[in-house]
Backbone bond lengths (Angstrom), bond angles and torsions (degrees), N, CA, C in turn:
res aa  C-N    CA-C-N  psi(-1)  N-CA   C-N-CA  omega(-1)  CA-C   N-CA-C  phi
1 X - - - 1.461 - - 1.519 108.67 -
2 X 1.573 112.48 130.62 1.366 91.81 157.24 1.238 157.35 -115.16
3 X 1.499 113.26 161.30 1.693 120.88 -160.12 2.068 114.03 -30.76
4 X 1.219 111.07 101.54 1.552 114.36 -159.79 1.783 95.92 -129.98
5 X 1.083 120.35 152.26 0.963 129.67 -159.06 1.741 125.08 -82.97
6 X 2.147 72.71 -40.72 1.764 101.13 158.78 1.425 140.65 -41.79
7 X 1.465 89.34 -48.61 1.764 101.36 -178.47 1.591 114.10 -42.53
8 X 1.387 125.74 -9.74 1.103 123.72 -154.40 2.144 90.29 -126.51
9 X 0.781 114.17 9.52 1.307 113.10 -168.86 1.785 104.09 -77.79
10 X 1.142 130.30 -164.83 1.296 147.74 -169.34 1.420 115.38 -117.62
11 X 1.271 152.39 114.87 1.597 133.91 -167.72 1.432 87.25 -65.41
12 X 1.114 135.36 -60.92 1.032 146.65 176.77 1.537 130.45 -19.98
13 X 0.929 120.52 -35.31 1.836 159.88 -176.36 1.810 93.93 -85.45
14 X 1.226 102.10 -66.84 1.142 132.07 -168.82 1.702 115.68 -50.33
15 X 1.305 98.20 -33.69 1.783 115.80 -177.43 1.618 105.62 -99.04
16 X 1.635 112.46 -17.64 1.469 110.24 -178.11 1.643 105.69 -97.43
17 X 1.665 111.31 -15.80 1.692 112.92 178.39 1.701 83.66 -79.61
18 X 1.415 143.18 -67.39 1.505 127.18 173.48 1.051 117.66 -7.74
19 X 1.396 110.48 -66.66 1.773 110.27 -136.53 1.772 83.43 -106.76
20 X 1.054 119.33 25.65 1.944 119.45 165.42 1.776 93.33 -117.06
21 X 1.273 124.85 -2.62 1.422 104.78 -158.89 1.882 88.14 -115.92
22 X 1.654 109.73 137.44 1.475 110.12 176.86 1.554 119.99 -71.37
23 X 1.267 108.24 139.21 1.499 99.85 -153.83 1.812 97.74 -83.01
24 X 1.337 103.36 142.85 1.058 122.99 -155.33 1.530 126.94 92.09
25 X 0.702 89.32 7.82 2.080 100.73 173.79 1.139 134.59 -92.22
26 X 1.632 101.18 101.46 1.475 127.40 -165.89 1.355 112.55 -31.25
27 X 0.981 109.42 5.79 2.251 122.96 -177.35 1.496 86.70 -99.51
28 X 1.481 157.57 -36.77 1.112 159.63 -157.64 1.817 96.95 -81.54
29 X 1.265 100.07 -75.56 1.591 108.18 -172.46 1.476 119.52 -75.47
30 X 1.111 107.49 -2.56 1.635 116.82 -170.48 1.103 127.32 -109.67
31 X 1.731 103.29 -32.44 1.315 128.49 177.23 1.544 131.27 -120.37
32 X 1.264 103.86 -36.42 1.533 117.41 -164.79 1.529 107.72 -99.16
33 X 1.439 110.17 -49.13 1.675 125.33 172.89 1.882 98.45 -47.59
34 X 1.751 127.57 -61.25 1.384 117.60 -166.89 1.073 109.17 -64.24
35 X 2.036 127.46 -35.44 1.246 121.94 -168.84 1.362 110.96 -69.22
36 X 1.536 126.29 -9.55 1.461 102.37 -124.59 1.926 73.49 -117.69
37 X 1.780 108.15 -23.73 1.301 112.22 -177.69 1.489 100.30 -76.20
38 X 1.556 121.26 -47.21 1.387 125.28 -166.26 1.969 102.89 -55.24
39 X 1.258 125.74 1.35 1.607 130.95 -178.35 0.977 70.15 -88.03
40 X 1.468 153.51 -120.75 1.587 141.80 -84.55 1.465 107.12 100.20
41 X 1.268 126.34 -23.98 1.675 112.58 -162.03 1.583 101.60 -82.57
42 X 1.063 99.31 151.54 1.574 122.32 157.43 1.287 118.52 -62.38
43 X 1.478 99.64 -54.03 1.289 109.21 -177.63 2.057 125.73 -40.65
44 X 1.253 100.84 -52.76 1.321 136.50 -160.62 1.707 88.76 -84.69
45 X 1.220 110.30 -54.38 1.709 86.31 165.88 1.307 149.59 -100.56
46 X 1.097 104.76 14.16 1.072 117.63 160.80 2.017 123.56 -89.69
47 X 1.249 96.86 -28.00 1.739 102.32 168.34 1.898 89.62 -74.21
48 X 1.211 123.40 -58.38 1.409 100.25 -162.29 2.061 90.45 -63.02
49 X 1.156 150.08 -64.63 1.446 127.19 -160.57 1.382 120.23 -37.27
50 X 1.977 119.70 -29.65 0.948 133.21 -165.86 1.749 89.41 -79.63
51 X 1.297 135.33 -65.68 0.914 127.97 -163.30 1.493 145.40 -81.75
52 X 1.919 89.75 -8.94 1.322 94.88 -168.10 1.510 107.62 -114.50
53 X 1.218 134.65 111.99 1.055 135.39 164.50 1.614 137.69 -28.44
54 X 1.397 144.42 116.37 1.346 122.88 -151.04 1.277 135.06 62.46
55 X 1.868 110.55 8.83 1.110 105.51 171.16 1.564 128.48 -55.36
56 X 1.672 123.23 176.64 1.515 130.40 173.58 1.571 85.56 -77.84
57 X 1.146 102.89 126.79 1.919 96.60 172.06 1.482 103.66 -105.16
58 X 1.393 106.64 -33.34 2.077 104.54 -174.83 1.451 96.41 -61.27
59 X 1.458 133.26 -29.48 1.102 138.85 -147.68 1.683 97.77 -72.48
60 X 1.542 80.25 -69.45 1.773 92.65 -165.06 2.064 111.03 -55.70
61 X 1.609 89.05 -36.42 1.570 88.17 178.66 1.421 135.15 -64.75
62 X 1.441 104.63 -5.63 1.489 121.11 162.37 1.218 122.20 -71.28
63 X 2.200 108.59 -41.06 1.288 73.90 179.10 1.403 101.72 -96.55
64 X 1.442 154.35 -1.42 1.218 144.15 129.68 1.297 114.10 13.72
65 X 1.753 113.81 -66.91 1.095 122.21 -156.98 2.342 97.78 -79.45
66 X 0.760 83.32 -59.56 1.539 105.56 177.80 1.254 104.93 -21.27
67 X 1.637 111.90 -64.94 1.289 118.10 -165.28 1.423 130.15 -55.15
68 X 1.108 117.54 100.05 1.558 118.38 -174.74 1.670 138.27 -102.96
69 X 1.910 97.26 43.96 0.964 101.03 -176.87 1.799 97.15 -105.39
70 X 1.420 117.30 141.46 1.367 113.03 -158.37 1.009 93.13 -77.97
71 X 1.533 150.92 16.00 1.402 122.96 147.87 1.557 132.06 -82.84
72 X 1.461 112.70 3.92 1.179 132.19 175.34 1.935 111.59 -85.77
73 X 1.156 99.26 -10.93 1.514 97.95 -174.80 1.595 115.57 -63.29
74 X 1.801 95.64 -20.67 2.016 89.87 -177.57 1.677 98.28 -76.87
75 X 1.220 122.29 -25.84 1.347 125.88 -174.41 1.718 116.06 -65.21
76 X 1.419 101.11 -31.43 1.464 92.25 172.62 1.466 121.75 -90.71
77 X 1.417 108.87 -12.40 1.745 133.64 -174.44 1.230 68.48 -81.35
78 X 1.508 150.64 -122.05 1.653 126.05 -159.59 0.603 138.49 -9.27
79 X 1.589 117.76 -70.34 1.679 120.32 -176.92 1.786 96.51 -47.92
80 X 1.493 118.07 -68.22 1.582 90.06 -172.14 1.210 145.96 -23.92
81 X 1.979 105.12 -51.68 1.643 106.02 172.91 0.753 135.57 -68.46
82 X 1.826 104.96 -26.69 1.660 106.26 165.50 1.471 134.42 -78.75
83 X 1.367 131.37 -5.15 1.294 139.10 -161.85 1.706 85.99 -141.44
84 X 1.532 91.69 107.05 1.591 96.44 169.51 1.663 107.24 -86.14
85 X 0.803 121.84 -17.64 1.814 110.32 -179.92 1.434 97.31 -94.78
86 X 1.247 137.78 43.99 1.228 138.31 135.47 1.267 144.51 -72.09
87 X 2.065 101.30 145.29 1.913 94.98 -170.78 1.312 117.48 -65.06
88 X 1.802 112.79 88.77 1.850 101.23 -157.54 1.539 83.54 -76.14
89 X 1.286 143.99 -15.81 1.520 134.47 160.18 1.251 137.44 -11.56
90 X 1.573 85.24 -68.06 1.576 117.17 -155.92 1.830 91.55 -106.86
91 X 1.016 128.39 -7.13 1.185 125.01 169.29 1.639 113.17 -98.19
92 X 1.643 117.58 -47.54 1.617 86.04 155.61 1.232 138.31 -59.95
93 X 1.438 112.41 -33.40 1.594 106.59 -161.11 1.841 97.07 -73.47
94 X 1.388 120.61 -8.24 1.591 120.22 167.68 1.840 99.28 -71.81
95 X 1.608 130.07 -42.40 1.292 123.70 -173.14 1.722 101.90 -68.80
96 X 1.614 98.44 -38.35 1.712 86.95 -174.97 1.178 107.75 -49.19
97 X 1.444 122.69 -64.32 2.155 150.27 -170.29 1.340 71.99 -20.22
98 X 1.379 129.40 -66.50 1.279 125.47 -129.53 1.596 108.89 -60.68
99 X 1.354 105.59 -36.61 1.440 106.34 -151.83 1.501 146.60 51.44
100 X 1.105 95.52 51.34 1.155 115.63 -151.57 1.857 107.79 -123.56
101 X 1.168 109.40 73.40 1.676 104.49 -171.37 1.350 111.09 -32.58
102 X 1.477 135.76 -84.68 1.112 134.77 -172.85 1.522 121.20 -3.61
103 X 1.571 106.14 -63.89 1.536 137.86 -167.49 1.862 100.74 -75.35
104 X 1.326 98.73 -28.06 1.685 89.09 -173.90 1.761 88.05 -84.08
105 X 0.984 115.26 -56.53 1.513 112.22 -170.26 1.453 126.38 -68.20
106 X 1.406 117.53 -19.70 1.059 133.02 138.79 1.535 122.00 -39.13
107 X 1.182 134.91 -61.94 1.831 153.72 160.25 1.169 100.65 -51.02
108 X 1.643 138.11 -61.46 1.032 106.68 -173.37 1.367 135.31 -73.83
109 X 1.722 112.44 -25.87 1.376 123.03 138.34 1.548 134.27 15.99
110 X 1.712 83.26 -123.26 1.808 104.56 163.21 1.607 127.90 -77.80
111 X 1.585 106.73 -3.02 1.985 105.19 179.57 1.756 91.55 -94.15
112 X 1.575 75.96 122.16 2.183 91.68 155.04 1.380 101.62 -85.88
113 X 1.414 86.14 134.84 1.528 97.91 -179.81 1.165 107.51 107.48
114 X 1.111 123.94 2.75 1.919 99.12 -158.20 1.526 98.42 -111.03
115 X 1.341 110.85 147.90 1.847 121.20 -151.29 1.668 80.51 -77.73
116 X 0.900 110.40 126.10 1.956 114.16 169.85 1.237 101.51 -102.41
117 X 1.443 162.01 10.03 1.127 167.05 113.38 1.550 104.51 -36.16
118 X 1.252 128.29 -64.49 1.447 127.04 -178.74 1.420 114.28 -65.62
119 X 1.705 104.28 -31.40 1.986 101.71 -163.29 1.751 89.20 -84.84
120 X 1.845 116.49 -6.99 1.762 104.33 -173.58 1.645 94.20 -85.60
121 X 0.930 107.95 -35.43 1.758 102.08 -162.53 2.067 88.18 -72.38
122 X 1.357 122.52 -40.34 1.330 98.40 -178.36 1.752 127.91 -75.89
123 X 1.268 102.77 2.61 1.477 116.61 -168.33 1.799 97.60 -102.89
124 X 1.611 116.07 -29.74 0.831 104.98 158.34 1.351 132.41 -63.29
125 X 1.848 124.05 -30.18 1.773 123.34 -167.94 1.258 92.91 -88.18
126 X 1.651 124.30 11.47 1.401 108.81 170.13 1.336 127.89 -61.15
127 X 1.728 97.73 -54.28 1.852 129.08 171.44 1.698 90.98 96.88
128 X 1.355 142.42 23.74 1.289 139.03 -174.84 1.247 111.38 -111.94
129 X 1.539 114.80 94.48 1.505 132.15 -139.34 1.610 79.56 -76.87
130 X 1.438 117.39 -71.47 1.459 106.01 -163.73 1.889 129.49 -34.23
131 X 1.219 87.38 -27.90 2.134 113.01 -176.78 1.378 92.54 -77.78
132 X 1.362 113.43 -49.68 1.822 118.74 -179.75 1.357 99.99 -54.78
133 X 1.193 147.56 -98.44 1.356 163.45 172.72 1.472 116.43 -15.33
134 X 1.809 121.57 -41.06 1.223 106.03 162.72 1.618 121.24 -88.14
135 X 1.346 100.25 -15.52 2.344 97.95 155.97 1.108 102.49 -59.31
136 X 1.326 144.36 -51.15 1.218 142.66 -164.16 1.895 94.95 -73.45
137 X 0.731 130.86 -115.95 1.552 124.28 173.26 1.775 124.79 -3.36
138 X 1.187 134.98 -24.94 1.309 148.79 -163.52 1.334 121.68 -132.19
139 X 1.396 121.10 -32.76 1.117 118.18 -173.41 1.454 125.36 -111.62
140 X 1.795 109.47 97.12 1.054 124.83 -172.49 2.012 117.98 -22.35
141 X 1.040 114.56 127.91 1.241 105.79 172.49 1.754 117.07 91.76
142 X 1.688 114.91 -14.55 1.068 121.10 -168.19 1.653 107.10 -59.74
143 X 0.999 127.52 148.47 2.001 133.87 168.20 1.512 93.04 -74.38
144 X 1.277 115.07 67.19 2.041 111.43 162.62 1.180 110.09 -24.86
145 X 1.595 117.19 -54.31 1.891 119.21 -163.59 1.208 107.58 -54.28
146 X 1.854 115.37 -51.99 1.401 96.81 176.58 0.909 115.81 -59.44
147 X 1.442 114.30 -86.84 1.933 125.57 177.14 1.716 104.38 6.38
148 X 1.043 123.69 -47.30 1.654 135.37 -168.80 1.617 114.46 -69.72
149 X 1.173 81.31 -59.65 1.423 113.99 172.65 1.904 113.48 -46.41
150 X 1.524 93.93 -79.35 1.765 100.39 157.27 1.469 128.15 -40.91
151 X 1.470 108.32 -33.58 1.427 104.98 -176.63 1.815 112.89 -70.82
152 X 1.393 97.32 -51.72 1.600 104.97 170.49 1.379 105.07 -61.88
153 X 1.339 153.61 -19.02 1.440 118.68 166.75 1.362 102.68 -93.71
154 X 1.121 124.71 -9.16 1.693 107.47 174.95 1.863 121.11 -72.55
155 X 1.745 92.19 -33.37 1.729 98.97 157.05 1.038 125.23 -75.47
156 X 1.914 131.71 -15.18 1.413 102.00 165.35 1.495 107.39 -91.93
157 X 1.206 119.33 -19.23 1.817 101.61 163.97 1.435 111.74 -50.75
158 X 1.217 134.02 -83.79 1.201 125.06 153.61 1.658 118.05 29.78
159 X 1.658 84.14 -95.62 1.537 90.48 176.70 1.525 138.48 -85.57
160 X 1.379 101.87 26.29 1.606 116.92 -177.77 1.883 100.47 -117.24
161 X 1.714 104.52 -7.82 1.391 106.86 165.38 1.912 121.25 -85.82
């Protein structure tokens, strides 16, 4: 990545330089959109997609997708619901990478579209019975029997340790 000044900014900061700047202002697309992609964060682009009108959206959703610090995972669980011509692809298989139950079960949840066959088998290599149990309970389409099934042998391993 390179050395940018941004990376260090505030989302916060970041949504009040937006909402001070007139929309359509060649400072948005000229200036703020390259710096704000040239960070890497999720964070930062996804408040500017939310806010800026005419944004690059393939742009920012790359690095959306890219970003692999697990606090970016609620950012792409957004960006999905909100941007229906999104890589819901390339944006789960970034929630799967993650490993991160919450975020997988979270996606499979509230994202249309999202393969619930792939987000069950990754919610399963989690072993996070509680994340297991509410996919199984919540998530339209989930295989309960397994999910159920998995949960009880992960508690008698558990308790045979």
């Amino acid at each position: 990545m390179e050395n940018n000044k941004m990376t260090n900014i505030k989302k916060e900061d970041l949504i009040t330089i937006l909402k001070s700047l007139p929309e359509g202002s060649h400072y948005l697309d000229e200036v703020i959109e390259p710096a704000i992609i040239a960070t890497g964060r999720a964070d930062l682009c996804y408040e500017f997609f939310v806010n800026v009108k005419g944004a690059n959206i393939k742009k920012l959703e790359q690095v959306i997708i890219n970003d692999s610090n697990p606090q970016s995972n609620k950012y792409k669980i957004s960006f999905a619901q909100q941007y229906r011509n999104c890589d819901i692809e390339s944006l789960e298989k970034s929630i799967i990478d993650s490993e991160d139950s919450r975020s997988i079960l979270m996606f499979a949840w509230v994202v249309r579209g999202a393969n619930i066959r792939a987000l069950e088998k990754a919610i399963i290599k989690t072993r996070n019975i509680k994340d297991i149990e509410a996919f199984a309970k919540y998530v339209k389409g989930a295989n309960k029997e397994l999910l159920e099934q998995i949960i009880d042998e992960i508690k008698e391993e558990d308790s045979e340790k």
